[in-house]
TIKE-508394 format. One record per residue: residue number from 1; chain; x, y, z of N, C-alpha, C, O in turn. Coordinates in pm, whole numbers, plus 50000, padded with zeros to 5 digits. Each point is the difference from the previous one (the first is absolute). Layout:
// TIKE-508394
 num chaine    nu    nv    nw   cau   cav   caw    cu    cv    cw    ou    ov    ow
 NUM      A     X     Y     Z     X     Y     Z     X     Y     Z     X     Y     Z
...
This chain:
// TIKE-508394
 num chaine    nu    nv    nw   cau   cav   caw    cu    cv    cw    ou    ov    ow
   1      A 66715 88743 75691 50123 50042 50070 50109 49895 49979 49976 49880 49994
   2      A 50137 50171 49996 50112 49914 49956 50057 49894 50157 50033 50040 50111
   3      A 49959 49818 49834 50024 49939 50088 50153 50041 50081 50080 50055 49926
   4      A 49960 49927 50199 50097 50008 50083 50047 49891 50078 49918 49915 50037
   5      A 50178 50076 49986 50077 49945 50092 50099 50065 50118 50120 50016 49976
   6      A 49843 50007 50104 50124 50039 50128 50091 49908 50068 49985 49936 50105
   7      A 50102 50071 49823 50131 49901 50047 50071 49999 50094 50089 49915 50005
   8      A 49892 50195 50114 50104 50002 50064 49881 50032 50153 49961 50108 49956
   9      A 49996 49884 50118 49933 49995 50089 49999 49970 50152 49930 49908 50043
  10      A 50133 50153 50024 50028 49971 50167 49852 50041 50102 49945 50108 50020
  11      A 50019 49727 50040 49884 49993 50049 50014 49983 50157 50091 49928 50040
  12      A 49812 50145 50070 50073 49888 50122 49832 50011 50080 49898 50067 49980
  13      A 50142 49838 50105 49861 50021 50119 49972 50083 50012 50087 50081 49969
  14      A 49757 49995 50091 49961 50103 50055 50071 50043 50085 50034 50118 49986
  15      A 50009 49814 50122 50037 50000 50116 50155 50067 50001 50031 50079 50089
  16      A 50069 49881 49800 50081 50070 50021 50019 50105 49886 50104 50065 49981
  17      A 49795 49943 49955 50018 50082 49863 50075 50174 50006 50089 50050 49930
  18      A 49861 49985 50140 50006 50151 50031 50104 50019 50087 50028 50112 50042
  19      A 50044 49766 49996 50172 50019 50064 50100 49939 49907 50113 50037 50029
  20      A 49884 49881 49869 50032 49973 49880 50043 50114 49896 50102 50032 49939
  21      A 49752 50015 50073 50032 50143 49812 50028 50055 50122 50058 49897 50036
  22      A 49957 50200 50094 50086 50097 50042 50156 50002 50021 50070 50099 50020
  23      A 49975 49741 49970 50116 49920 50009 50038 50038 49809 50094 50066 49957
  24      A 49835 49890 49993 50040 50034 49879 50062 50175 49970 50111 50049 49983
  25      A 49766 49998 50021 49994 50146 49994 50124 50076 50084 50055 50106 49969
  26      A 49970 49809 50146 50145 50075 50075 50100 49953 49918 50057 50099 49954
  27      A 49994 49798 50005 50061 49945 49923 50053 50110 49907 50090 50077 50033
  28      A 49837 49926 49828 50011 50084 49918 49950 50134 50001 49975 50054 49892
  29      A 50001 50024 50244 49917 50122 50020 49932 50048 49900 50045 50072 49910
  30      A 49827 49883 50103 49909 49965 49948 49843 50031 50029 49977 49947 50108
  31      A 49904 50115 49843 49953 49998 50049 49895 49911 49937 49989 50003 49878
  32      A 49923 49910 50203 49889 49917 49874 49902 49962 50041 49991 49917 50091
  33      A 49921 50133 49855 49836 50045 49972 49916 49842 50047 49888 50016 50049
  34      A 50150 49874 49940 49954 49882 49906 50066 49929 50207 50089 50026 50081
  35      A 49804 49889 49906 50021 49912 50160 50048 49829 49983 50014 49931 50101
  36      A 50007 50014 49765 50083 49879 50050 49921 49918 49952 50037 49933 49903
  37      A 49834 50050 50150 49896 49904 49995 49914 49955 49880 49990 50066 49897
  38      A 49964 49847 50121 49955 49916 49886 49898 50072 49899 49983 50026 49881
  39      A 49953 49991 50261 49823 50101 49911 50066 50131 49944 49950 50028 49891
  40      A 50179 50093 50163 50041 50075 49938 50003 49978 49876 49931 50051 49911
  41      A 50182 49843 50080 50063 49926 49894 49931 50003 49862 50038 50020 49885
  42      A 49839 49949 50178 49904 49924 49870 49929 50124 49960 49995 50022 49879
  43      A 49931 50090 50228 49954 50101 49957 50069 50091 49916 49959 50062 49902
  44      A 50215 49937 50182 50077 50035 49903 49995 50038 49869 50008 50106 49938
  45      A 49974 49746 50028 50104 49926 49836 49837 50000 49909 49992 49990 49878
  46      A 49889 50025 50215 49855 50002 49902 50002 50134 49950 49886 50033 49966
  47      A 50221 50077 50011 49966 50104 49943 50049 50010 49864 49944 50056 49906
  48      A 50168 49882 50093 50058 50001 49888 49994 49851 49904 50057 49970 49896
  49      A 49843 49952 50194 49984 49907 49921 50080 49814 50015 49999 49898 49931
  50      A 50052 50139 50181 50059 49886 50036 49940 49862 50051 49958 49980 50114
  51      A 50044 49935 49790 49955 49839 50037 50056 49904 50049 49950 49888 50013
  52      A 50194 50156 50028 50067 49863 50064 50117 50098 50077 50033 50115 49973
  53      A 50010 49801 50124 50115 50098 50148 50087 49873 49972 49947 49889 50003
  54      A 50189 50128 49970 50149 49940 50105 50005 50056 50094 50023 50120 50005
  55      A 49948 49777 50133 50019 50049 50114 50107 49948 50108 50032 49881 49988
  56      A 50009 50170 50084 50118 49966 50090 50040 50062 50085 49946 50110 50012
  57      A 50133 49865 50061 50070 50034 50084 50152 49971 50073 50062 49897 49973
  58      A 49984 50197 50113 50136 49960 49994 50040 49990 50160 49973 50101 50066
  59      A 50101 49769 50016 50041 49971 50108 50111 50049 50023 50094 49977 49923
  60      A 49923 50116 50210 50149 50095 50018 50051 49917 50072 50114 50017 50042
  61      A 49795 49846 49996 50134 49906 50112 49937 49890 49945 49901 49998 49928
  62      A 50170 49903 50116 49981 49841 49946 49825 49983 50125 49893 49962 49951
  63      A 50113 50057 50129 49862 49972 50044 49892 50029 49949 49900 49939 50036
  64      A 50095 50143 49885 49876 50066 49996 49917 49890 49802 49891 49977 49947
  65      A 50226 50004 50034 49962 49926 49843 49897 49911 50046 49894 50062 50011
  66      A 50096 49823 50019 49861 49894 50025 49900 50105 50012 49938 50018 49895
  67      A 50031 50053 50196 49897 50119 50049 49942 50076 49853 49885 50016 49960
  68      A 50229 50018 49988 49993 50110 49878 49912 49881 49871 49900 50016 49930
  69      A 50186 49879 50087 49966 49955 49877 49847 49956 49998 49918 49996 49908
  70      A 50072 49966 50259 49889 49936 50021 49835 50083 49966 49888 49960 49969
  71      A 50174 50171 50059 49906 50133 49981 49957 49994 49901 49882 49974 49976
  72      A 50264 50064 49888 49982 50016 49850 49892 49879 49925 49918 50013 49909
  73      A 50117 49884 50161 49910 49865 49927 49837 49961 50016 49917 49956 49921
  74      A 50081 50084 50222 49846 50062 50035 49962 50077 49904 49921 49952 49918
  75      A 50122 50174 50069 49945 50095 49969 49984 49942 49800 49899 50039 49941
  76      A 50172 49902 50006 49969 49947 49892 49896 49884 49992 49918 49959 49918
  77      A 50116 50014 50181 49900 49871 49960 49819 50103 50015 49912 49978 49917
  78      A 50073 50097 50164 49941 50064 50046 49934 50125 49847 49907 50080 49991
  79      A 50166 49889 49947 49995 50113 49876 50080 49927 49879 50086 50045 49925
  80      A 49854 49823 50082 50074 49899 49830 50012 50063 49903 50108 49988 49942
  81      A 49780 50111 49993 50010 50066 49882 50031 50098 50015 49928 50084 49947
  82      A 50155 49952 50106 50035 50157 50005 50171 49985 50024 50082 50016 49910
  83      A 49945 49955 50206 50139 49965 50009 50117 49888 50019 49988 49919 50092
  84      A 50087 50076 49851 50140 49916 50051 50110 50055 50067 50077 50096 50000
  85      A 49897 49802 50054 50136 50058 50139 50125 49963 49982 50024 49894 49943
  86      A 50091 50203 50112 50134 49911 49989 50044 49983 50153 49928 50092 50039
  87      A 50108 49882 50029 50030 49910 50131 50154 50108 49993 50036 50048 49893
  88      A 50037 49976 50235 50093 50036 50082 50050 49908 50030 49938 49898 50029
  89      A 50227 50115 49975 50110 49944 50073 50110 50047 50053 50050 50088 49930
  90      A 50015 49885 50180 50141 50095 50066 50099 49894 49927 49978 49881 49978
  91      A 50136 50198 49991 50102 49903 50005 50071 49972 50132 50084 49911 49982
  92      A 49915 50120 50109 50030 49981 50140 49945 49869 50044 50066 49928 50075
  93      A 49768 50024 49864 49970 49897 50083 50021 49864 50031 49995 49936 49895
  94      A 50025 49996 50196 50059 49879 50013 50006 49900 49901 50092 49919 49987
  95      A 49764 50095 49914 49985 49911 49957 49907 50056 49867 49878 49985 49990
  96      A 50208 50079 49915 49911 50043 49882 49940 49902 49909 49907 50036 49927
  97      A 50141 49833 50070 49921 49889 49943 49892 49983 50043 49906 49985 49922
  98      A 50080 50012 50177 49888 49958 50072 49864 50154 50002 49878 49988 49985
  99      A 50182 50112 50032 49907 50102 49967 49957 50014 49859 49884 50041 49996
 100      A 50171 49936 49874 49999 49981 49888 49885 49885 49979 49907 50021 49923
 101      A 50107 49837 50164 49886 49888 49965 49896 50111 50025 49939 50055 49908
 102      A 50045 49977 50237 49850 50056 50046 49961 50097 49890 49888 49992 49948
 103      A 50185 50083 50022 49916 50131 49921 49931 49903 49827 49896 50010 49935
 104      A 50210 49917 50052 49943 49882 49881 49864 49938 50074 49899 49979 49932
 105      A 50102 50007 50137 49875 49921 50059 49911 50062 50053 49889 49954 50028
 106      A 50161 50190 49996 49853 50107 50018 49954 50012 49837 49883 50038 49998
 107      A 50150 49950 49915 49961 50050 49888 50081 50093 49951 49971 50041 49887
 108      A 50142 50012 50177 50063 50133 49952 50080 49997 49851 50088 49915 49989
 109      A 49884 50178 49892 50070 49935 49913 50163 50103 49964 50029 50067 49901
 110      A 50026 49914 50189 50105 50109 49966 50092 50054 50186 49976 49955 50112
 111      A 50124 50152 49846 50030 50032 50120 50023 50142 49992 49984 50044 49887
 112      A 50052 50046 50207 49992 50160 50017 50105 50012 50116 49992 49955 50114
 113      A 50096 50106 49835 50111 50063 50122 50061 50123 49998 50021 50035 49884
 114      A 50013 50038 50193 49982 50152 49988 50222 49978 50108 50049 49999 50112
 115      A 49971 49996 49815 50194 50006 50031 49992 50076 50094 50028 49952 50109
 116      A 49930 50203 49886 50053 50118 50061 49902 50038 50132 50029 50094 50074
 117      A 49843 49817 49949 49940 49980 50113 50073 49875 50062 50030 49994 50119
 118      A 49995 49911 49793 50070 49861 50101 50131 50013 50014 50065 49907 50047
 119      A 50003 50229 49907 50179 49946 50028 50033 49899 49938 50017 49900 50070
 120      A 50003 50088 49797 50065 49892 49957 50062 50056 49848 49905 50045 49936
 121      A 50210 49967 49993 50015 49998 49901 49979 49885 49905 50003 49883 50039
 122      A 49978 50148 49848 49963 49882 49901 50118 49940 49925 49997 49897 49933
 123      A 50098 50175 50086 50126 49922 49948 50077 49958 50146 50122 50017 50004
 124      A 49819 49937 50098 50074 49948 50111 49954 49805 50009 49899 49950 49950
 125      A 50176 49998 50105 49955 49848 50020 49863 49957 50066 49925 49913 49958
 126      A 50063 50148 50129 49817 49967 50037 49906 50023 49904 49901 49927 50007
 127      A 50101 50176 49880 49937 50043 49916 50010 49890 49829 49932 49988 49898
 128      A 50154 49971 50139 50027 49849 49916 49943 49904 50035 49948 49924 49918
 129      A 50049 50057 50205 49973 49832 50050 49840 50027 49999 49925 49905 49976
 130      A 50017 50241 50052 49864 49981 49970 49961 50002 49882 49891 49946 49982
 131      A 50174 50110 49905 49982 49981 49889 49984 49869 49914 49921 49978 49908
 132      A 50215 49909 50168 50002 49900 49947 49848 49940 50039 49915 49991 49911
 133      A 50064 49980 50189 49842 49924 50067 49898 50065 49913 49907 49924 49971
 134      A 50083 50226 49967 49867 50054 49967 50004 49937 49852 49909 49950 49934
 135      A 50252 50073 50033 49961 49916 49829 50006 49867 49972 49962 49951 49894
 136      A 50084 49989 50195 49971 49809 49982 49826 49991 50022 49948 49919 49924
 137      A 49968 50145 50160 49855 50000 49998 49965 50080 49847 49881 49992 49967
 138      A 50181 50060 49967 49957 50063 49867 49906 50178 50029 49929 50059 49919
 139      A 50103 49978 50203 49897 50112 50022 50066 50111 49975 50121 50019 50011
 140      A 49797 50053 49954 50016 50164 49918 50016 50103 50170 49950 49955 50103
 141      A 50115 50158 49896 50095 50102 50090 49933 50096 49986 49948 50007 49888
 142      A 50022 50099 50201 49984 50111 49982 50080 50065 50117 49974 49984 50119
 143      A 50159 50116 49812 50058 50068 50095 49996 50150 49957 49992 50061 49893
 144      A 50017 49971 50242 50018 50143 50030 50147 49984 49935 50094 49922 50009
 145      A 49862 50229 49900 50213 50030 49931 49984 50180 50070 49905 50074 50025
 146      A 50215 49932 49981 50081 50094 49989 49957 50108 50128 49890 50004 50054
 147      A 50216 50074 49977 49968 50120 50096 50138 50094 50009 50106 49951 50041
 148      A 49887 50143 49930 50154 50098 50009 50057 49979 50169 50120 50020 50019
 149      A 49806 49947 50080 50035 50018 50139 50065 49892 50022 50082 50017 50091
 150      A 49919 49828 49846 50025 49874 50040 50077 49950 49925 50026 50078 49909
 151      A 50047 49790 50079 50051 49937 49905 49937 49860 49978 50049 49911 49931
 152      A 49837 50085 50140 49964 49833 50025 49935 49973 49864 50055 49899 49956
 153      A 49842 50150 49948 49958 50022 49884 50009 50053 49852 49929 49998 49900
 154      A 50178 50043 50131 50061 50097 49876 50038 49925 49845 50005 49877 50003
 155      A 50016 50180 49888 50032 49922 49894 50111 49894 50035 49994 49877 49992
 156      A 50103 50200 50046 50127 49878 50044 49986 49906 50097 50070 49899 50010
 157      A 49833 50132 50067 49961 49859 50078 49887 49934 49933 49949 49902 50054
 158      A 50010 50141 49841 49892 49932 49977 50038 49864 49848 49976 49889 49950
 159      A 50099 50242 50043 50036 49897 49844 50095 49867 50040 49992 49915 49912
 160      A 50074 50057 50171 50021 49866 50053 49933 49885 49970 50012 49901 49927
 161      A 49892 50156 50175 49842 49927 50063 49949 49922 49816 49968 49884 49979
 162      A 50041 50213 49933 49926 49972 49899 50077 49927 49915 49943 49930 49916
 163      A 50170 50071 50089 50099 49893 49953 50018 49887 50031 50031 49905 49927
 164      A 49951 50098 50185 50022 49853 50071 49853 49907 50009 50000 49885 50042
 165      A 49873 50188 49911 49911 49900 49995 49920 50052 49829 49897 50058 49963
 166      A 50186 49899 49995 49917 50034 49812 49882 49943 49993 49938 50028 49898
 167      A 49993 49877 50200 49913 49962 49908 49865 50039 50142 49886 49964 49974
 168      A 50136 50098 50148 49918 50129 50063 49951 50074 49933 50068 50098 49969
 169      A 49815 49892 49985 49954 50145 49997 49968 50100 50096 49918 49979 50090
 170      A 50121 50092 49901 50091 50152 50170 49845 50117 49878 49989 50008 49877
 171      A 49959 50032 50191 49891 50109 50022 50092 50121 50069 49971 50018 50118
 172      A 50113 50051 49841 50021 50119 50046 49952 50152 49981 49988 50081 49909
 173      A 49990 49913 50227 49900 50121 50044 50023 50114 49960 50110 50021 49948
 174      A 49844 50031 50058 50018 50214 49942 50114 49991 49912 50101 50053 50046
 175      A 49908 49903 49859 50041 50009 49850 50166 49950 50052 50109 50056 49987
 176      A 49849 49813 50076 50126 49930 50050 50111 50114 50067 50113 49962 50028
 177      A 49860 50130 49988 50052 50127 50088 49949 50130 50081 50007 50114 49956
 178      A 49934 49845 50185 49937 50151 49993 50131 50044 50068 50085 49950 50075
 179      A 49879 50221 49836 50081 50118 50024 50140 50001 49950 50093 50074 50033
 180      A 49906 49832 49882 50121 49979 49936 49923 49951 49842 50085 49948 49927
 181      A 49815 50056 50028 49880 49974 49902 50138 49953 49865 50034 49895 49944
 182      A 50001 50221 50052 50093 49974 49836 50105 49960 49991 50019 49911 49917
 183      A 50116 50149 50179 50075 49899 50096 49954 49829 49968 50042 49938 49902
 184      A 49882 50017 50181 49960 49902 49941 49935 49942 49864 50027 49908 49921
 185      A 49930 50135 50084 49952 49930 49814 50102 49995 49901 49990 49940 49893
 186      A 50140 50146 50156 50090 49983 49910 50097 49907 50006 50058 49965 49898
 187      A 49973 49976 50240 50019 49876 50086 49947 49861 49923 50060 49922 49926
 188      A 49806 50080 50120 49898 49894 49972 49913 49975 49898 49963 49885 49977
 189      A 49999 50211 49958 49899 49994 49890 50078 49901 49892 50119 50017 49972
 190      A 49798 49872 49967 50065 49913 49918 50020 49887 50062 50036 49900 49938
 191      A 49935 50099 50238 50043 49864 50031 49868 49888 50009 49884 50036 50022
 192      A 50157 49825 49958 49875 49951 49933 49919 49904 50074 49922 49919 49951
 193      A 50110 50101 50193 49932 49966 50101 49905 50095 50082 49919 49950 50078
 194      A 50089 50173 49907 49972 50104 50047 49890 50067 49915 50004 50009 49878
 195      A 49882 50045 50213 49869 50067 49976 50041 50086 50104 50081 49960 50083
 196      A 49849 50206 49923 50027 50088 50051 49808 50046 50019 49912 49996 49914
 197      A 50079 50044 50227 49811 50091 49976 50032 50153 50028 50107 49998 50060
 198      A 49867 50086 49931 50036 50160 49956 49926 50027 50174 49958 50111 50034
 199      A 50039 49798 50036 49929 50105 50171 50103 50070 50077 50112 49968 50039
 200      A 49846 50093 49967 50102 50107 50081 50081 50107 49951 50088 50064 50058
 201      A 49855 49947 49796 50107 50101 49911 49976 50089 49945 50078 50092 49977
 202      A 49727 49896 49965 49983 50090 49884 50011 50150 50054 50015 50094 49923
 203      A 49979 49920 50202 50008 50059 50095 50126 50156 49982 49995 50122 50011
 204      A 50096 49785 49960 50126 50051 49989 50119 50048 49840 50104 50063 49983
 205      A 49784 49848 49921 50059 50032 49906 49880 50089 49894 49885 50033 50031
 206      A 50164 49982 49878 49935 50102 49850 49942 49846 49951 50040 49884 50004
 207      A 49845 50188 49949 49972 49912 49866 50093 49917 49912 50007 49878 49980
 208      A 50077 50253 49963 50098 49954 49925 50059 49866 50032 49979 49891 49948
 209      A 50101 50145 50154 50075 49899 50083 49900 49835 50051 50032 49885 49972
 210      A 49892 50145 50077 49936 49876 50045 49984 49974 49837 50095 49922 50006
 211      A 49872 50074 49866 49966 49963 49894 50157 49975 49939 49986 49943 49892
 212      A 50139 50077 50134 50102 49967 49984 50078 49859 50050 50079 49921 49949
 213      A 49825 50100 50236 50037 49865 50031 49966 49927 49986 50062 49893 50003
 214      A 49741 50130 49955 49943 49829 49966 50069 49960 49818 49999 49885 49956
 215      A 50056 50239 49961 49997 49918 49859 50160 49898 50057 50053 49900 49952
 216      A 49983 50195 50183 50137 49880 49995 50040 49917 50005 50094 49947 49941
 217      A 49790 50004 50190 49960 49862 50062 49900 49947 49870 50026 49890 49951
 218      A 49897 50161 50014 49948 49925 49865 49854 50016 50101 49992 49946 50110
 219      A 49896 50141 49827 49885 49979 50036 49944 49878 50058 49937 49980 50103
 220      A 50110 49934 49790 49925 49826 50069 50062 49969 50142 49968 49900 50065
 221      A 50114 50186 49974 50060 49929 50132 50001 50095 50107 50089 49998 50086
 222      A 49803 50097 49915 49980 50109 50086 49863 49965 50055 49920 49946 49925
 223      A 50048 50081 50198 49838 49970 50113 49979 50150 50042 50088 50077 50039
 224      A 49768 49951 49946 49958 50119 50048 49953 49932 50176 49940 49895 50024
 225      A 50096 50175 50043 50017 50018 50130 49960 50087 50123 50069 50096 49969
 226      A 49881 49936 50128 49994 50099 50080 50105 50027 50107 50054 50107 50031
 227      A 49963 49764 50019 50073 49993 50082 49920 50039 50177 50049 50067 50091
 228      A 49803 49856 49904 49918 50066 50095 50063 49924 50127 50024 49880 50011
 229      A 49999 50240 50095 49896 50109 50011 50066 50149 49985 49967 50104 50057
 230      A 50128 49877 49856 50121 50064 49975 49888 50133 49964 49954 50084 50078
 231      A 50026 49899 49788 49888 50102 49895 49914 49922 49956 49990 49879 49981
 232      A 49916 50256 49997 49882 49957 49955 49951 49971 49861 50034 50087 49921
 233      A 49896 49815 50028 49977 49964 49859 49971 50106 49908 50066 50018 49898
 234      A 49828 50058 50139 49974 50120 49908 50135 50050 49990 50055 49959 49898
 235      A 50022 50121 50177 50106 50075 49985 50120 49907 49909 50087 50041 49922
 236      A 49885 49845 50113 50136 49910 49915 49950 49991 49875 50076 50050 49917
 237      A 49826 49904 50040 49898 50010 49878 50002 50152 49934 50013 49991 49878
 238      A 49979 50126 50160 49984 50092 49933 50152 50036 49932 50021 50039 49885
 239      A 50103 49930 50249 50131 50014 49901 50053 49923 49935 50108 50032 49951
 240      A 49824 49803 50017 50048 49900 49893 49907 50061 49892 50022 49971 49882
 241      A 49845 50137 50161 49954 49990 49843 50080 50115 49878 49981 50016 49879
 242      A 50121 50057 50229 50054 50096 49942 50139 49952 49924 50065 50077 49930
 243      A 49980 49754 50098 50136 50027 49889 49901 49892 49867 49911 49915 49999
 244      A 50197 50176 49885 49935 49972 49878 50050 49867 49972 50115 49961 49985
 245      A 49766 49973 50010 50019 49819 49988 49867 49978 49842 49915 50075 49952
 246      A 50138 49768 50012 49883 49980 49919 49915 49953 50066 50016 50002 50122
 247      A 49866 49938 49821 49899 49921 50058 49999 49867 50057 49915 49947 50072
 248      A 50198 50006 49883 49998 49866 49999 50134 50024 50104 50020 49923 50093
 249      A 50041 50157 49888 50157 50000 50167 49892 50033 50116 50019 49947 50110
 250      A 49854 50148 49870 49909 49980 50138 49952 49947 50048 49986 49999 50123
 251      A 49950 49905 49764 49965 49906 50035 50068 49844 50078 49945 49937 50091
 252      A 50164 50035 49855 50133 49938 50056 50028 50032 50126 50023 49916 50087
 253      A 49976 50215 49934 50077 50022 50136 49860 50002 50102 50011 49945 50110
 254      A 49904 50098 49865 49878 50039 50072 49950 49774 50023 50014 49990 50122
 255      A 49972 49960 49861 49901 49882 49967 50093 49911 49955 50021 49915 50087
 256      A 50042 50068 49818 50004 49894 49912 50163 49935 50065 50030 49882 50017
 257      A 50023 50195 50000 50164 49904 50085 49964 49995 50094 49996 49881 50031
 258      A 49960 50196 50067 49955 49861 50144 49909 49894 49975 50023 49885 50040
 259      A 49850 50154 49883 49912 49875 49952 50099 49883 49989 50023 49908 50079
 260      A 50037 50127 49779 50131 49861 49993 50056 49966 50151 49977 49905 50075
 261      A 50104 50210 49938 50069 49909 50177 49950 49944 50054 50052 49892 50027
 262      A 49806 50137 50032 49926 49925 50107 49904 49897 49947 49897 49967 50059
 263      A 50137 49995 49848 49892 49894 49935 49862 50017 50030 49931 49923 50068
 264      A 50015 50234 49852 49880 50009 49997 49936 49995 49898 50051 50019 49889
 265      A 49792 49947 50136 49939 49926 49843 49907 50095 50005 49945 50024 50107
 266      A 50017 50058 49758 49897 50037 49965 49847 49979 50021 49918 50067 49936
């Protein structure tokens, strides 16, 4: 079975799991099968073959980050060969330096922020000053892009963000645009800080099209994704096996560009 990687992965306690994905699910009215949790997670991603989780999560207020991060790092340390975590931050909080050491010192290798759950645009000044702190530590981004309802994520707020730190590498989510998929790529595709993972989309587009946007972004810089507990692996797996790719762009997107990102060894 062809090795996998799931790049995009939202994990939380038992305890609040099932008020979390219904928080989600109201969000984007939504309905989803899949409960949040770790053991899901993993039973999940064993169908289609998955050997390693990016996992994370995202803080809607500055309190809750220590808590969140503290969760995500357990739960890795707890599961070394299987996952890496990226750590949460508000730009609201008193003191994002200082939340930035801890998640470095939990082990976290990276960060995850979702704009349009935290209220924040990415071309606004708080969204800078956290930017500046995440790239003097040298750590890799994963943001939530785009939404037709909001402006906090969108190409024009995003492409700022990506200008002003060239040497970030920014992980943008659902083909650096959900619901705006091509809209964006026509924006962003080409920019050379930027990796894009396809969660949240195949959903919504043709074959055609999803195979339009990865030759745009350039196969090597596309992550196969679920986006759990969004959808489920089989179902995301059966519509990446339908756009016409070679062997070696499946292999790339499936395994081999997150391998590279996350410094994993054979």
């Amino acid at each position: 079975m062809q090795k996998v990687i799931n790049s995009h992965c939202h994990i939380y306690p038992s305890k609040i799991a099932a008020r979390a994905v219904e928080g989600i699910g109201d969000f984007y009215d939504l309905h989803m099968s899949l409960n949040g949790s770790v053991d899901d997670l993993i039973k999940d991603g064993n169908k289609v073959g998955v050997v390693h989780y990016l996992v994370h999560s995202v803080a809607t207020t500055p309190k809750q980050v220590k808590s969140i991060n503290e969760f995500i790092s357990e739960e890795v340390k707890a599961h070394p060969d299987l996952f890496t975590g990226f750590g949460t931050l508000h730009p609201d909080s008193e003191d994002i330096e200082a939340d930035l050491d801890h998640l470095i010192e939990l082990g976290l290798k990276g960060v995850k922020v979702h704009p349009d759950f935290q209220q924040f645009a990415l071309n606004e000044e708080k969204a800078f000053k956290m930017g500046e702190a995440i790239d003097e530590r040298g750590l890799p981004i994963m943001i939530h892009c785009g939404d037709f309802r909001y402006e906090y994520s969108n190409p024009e707020q995003l492409k700022p963000f990506l200008e002003k730190f060239p040497n970030m590498l920014v992980i943008g989510a659902h083909f650096a645009g959900w619901s705006m998929w091509e809209e964006a790529t026509k924006e962003l595709a080409g920019t050379p800080n930027l990796v894009v993972d396809l969660s949240s989309s195949l959903y919504a587009l043709s074959p055609e099209t999803a195979r339009e946007l990865i030759h745009a972004y350039g196969a090597d810089r596309v992550l196969w994704a679920t986006d759990f507990p969004m959808w489920e692996s089989e179902s995301e797996m059966a519509m990446f096996d339908k756009i016409d790719l070679s062997d070696e762009e499946r292999n790339m997107i499936l395994y081999e560009n997150a391998a590279k990102l996350l410094g994993l060894q054979d």
